[in-house]
N, C-alpha and C positions, 0 to 999 in steps of 0.2 A: 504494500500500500504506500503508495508515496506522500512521504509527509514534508519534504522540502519548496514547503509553498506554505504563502501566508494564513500562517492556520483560520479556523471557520468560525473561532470564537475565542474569545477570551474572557473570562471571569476574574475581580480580584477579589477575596475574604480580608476584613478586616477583623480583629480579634479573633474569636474559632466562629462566628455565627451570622455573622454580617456577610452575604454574598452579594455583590451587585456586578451586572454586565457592564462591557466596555464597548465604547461605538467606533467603526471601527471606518477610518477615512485611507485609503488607500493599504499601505503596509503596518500603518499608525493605527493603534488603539486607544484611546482617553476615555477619560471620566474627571470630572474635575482638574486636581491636579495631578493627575495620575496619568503617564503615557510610556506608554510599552511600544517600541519597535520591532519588525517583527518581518525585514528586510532579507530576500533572500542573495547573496552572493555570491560569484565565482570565489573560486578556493582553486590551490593547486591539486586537491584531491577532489573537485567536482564543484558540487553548490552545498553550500551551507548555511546555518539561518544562527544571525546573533539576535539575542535578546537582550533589548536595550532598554532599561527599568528608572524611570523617574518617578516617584512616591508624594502621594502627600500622607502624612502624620497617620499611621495605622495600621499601612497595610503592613498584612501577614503573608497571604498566599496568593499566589496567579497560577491560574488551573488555560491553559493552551489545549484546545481539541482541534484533531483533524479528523472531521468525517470522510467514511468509508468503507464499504462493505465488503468484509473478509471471511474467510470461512471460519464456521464456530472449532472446528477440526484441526487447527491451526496446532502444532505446537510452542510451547513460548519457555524461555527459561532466563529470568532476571536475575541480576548481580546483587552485592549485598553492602550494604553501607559501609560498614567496615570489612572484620571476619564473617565468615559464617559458620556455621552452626549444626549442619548435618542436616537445610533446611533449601537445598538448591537443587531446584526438579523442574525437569521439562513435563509441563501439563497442558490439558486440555483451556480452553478459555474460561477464566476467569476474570470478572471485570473489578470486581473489588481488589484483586493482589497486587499489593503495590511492588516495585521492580523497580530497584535504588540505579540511577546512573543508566542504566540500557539494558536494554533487552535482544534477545534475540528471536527468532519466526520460523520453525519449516513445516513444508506437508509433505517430507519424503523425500521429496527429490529439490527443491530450492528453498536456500536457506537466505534470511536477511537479517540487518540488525540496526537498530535505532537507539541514537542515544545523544550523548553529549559530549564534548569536549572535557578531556582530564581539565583540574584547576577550577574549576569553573565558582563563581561569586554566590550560588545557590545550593543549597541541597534537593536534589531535581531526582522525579519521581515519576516512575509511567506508568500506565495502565493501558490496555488490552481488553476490549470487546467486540462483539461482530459488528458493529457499526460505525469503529473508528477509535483514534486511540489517543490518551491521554497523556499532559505533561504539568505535571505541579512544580510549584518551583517555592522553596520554604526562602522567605527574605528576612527571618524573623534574627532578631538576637536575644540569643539564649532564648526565655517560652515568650517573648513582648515583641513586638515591634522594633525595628529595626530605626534609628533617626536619618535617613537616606535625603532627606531634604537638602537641596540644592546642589548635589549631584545627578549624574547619568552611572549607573549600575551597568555596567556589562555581567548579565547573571551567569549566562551561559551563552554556548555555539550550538546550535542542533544541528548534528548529523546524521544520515543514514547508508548502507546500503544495500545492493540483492547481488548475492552471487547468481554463479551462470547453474545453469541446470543440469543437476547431478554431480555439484562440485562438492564434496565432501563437507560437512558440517564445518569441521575442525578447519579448515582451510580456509574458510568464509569469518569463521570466528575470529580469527589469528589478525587475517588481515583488517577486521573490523577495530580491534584491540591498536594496531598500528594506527589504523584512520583518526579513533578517536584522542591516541597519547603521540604525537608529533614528534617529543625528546623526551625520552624514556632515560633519566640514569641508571646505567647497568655497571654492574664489577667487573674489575678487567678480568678476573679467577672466576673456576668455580669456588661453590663455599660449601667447606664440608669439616666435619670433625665432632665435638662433645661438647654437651651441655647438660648439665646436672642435675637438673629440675625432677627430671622425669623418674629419676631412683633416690635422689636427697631430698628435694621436695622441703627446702630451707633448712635443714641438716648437715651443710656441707663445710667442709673444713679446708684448709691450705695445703693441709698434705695430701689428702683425696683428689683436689683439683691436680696436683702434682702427678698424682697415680693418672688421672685420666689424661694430661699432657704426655706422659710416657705413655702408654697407651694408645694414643691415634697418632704420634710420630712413629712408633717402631710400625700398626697398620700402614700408615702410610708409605713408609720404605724410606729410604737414604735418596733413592731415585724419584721419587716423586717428582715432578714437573713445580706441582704446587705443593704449598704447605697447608696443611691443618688450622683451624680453631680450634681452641679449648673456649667455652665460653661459661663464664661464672655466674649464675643466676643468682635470685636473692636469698641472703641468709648470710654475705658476706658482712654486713654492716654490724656483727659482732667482733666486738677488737679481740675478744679472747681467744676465738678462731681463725680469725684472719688480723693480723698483729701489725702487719705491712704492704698494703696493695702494692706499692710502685717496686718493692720487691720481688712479690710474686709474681707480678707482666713479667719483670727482670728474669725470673727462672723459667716461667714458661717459654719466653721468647729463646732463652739458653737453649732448650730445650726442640728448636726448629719446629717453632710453634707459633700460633700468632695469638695471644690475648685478646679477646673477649669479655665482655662482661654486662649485664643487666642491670637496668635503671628504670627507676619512676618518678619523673621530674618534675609534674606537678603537685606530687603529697607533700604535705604541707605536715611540719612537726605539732606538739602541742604548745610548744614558745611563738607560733610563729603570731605575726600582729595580726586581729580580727580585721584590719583595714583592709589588705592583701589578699581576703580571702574570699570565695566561691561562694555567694547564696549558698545555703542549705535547703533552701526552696528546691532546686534543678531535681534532689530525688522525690519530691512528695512530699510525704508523709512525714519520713525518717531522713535523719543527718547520719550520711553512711562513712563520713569522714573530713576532713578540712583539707581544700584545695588550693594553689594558687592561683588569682585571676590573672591570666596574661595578658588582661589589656590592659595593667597597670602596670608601667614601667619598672617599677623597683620591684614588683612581683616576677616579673620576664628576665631580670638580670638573677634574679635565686633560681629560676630556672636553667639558664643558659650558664650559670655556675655549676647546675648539677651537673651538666655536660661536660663543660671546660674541665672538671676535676678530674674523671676517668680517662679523660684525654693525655692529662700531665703528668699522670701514675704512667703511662704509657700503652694504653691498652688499644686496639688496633679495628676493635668494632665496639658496637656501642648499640645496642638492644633496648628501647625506650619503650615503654608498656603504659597501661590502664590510662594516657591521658582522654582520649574519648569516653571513656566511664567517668570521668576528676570533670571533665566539661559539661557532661550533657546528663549525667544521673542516669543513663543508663546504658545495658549491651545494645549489640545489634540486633541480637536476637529479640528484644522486646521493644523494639524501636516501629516498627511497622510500617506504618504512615508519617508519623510523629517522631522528631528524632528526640523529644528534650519535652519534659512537663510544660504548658504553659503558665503564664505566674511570675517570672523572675528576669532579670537581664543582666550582661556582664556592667563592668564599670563602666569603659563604653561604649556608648549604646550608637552611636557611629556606623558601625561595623557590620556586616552579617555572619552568622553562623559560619558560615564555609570561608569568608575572606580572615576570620578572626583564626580560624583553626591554619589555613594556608599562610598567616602570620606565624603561628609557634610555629610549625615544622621546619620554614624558613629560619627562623633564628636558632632551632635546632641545629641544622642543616650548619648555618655557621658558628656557634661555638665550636661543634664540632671538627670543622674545619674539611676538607675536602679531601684530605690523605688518611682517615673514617672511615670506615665504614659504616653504614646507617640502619637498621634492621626495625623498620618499625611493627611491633606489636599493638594490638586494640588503639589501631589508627585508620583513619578515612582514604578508604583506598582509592578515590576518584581524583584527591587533595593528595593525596604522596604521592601519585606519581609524579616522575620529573624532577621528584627533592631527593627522596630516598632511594637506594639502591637497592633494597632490598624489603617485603612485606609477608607479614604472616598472614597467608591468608583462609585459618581455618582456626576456629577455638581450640584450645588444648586438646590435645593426644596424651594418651595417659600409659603411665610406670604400673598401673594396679590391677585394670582391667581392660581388657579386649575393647568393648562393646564402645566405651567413647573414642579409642581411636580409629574404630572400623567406621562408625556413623560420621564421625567431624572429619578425622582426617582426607580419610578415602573419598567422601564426597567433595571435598574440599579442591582436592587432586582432581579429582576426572572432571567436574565442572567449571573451576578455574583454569585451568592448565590454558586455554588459551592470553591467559596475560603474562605467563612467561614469557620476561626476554621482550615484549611489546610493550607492559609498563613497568615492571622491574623485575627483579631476581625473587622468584616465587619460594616463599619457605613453606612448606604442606605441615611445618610441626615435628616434633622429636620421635624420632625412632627409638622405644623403651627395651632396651632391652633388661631384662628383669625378669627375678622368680616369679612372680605372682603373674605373669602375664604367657602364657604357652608359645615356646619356641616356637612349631610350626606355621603361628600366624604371625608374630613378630620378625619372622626372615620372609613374607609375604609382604610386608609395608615396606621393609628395607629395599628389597629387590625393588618397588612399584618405583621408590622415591628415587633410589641411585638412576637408573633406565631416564627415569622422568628428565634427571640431569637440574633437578630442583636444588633446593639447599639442603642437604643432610648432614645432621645433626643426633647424632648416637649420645641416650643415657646411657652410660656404660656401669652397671650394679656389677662389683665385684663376683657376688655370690652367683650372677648367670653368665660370668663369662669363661664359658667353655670353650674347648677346641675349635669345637664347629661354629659357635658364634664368632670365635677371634678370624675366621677363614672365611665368614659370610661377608663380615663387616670390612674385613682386606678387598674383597672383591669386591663389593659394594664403592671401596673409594676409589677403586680402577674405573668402575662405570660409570661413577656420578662427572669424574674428570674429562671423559671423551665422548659421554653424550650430548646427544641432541636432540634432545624432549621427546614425545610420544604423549600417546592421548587414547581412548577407549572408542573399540572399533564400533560401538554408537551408545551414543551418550545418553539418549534417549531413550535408554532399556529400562534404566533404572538410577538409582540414586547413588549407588554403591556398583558398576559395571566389573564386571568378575575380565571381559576379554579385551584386552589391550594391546595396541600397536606401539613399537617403538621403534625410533632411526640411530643409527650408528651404535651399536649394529643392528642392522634392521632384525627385531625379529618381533614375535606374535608369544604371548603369556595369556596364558587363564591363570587366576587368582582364584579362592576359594576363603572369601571372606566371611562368610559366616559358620562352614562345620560342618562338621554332621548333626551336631545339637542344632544347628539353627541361630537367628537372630536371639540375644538377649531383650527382654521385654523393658528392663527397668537400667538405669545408670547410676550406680550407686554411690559413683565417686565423682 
């Protein structure tokens, strides 16, 4: 259905309940003082549509429809604000499911994809019916209104396209992923080695991080091309266990190793000033913690200090986590429509959501410094590309039980795998290896992730490291080093695809993700 034409209507909501039409004089839409452009334009990739947003005092949302009649038959499968969740399925039409960023389209044999521009100044929303299909665009800060008076907003670019007929899903997607991220930063390496999470689980000590830096250099060999991460999750910030970071980079690095390490840059301590700090409004009900506002300056500089510090210990990657949860009061998973309670705004009110958030990653981005590595966790994966290098893009995989890495992880893999290497360096999550989790399906995630050519990252639990894991996970870092992705020979089977193709070297795997017991009902961890 083509939607690069002046869509058919426009609506703005002001607070959540105030909806009124806008009238619409050539590619312009108004209402007062409210005028939206809505101009289509050559691109060097085709035609494109920016949307150009001037506001009077209120507005919240712009809802964009293009009519058109598509088959109810359709299949559809949308991206997810941040991570996702074991919650990413090609289904039938649904007009209510919202579909963060873009979507994709096939009946079988042609595949399309409609979406927007990485970066973009809105948190932008689609929807899919048989009579034509929707684009919300959230202008709000934090749950209020945004102060956009007497500026022009560039929210977003809309793009689309249709592959040829009979071109492979994945191939359609890929190149969609390209269309919509222009300058993707990617690592000059793969990235592969340990992180501790997944068997320490904030238990981890100096000398264990040690054990597991020995550990993925001798896998990795003398010869290796590349070198290994160790990366040190949280639980380091006890001084009685970790006595001297810029030490321990020093030994891992000894060690032909690269340093790593885990941050949460916006928790805020209980010393910190109440001025500095997050509405407790953004969760609701319940104050789930103190945050920093980053749109107060001397807030932004505590943050870009928690950067700059693991930097000058010498640590070579830098893993930022939960600020999308510190912003917005909630996951992606309970985000839906709404990414953030209405109710509350940051300091200020200037700004919108997605420009305010594409502010921290940016000065992220430079505390850290560009000889970094950047690995963002429970981050906006529309807004990181282009900043960061690298994204997690699936909720935790787990050291304990099967059933959350089979659901998050694996789906995570086979429905994103198109943004590998298009918007950055796709991480699928830790490969656990551990007692409490059954070898035979833990050397089945290993194998998917190395082949995938993703970011692999081994908990490596003393007590499971046997022969044949020390020999799976050696081969595993020969594959992850010289692949070149792969993807599930149709993605549309299921949520979790058991058969899968991979390049270099080309070959074809069945996976047997669930058993012979079957699916687990319940997640207990």
């Amino acid at each position: 259905m083509p939607i690069l034409r002046v869509p058919d209507l426009v609506t703005a909501r002001y607070a959540m309940t105030d909806v009124r039409s806008l009238h619409r004089t050539g590619s312009q839409w108004s209402l007062g003082k409210t005028l939206v452009t809505t101009d289509p334009r050559g691109a060097a990739s085709g035609i494109e549509i920016p949307i150009l947003v001037e506001a009077e005092p209120g507005l919240t949302f712009l809802h964009l429809r293009w009519k058109g009649k598509t088959s109810e038959k359709l299949l559809c499968l949308g991206d997810a604000w941040e991570r996702s969740y074991g919650d990413l399925e090609w289904r039938y039409t649904a007009p209510e499911r919202p579909m963060p960023w873009y979507f994709l389209t096939t009946d079988g044999a042609t595949t399309s994809g409609y979406g927007v521009l990485t970066g973009p100044a809105a948190f932008c929303l689609w929807q899919r019916d048989a009579e034509g299909i929707s684009l919300t665009l959230d202008l709000r800060n934090g749950g209020d209104a945004a102060a956009l008076s007497g500026r022009q907003l560039h929210a977003c670019t809309v793009v689309s396209m249709q592959g040829a007929a009979d071109e492979p899903i994945h191939i359609v997607a890929e190149r969609f992923c390209r269309l919509m991220c222009t300058s993707p930063k990617l690592p000059k390496e793969p990235i592969f080695g340990s992180n501790d999470w997944n068997y320490a689980y904030g238990q981890n000590t100096a000398e264990g991080i040690l054990r597991d830096a020995d550990l993925v250099a001798f896998l990795a060999g003398a010869s290796s091309t590349y070198r290994p991460y160790t990366v040190i999750d949280d639980g380091y910030q006890d001084a009685t266990r970790f006595p001297d970071m810029a030490a321990l980079a020093q030994q891992i690095r000894k060690r032909r190793v690269k340093p790593g390490i885990w941050i949460r840059p916006l928790r805020a301590g209980s010393d910190a000033k109440q001025s500095l700090l997050l509405p407790a409004a953004r969760f609701g009900k319940h104050d789930e913690g103190p945050a920093f506002d980053p749109t107060l300056p001397e807030a932004l500089t505590i943050v870009e200090d928690t950067v700059r510090t693991p930097v000058q210990w010498g640590f070579e990657l830098i893993k930022h986590d939960f600020s999308t949860w510190e912003l917005f009061g909630r996951w992606g998973s309970q985000m839906g429509a709404l990414v953030t309670t209405p109710g509350w705004s940051f300091h200020d009110r200037s700004r919108t959501n997605a420009e305010i958030v594409g502010d921290l990653y940016r000065a992220i981005r430079g505390a850290a410094g560009d000889q970094t590595l950047i690995l963002g966790c429970n981050t906006i994966s529309h807004i990181a590309a282009g900043i960061f290098e690298s994204q997690r893009i699936t909720d935790d995989t787990s050291g304990r039980e099967w059933e959350r890495t089979r659901r998050f992880g694996v789906n995570g893999l086979a429905q994103r795998i198109a943004q590998h290497r298009t918007f950055y360096h796709v991480d699928p999550d830790i490969v656990a290896v551990t007692p409490q989790v059954p070898w035979e399906k833990t050397r089945q995630w290993l194998d998917a992730v190395a082949r995938s050519g993703t970011s692999l990252f081994v908990a490596p639990d003393p007590a499971a490291m046997t022969d044949d894991a020390r020999r799976a996970i050696q081969e595993a870092f020969v594959l992850v080093q010289k692949s070149r992705g792969g993807q599930p020979e149709d993605p549309t089977c299921s949520l979790v695809p058991n058969a899968w193709l991979f390049n270099n070297p080309e070959t074809k795997k069945r996976y047997d993700w669930v058993g012979p017991e079957g699916a687990g009902p319940f997640l207990t961890v």
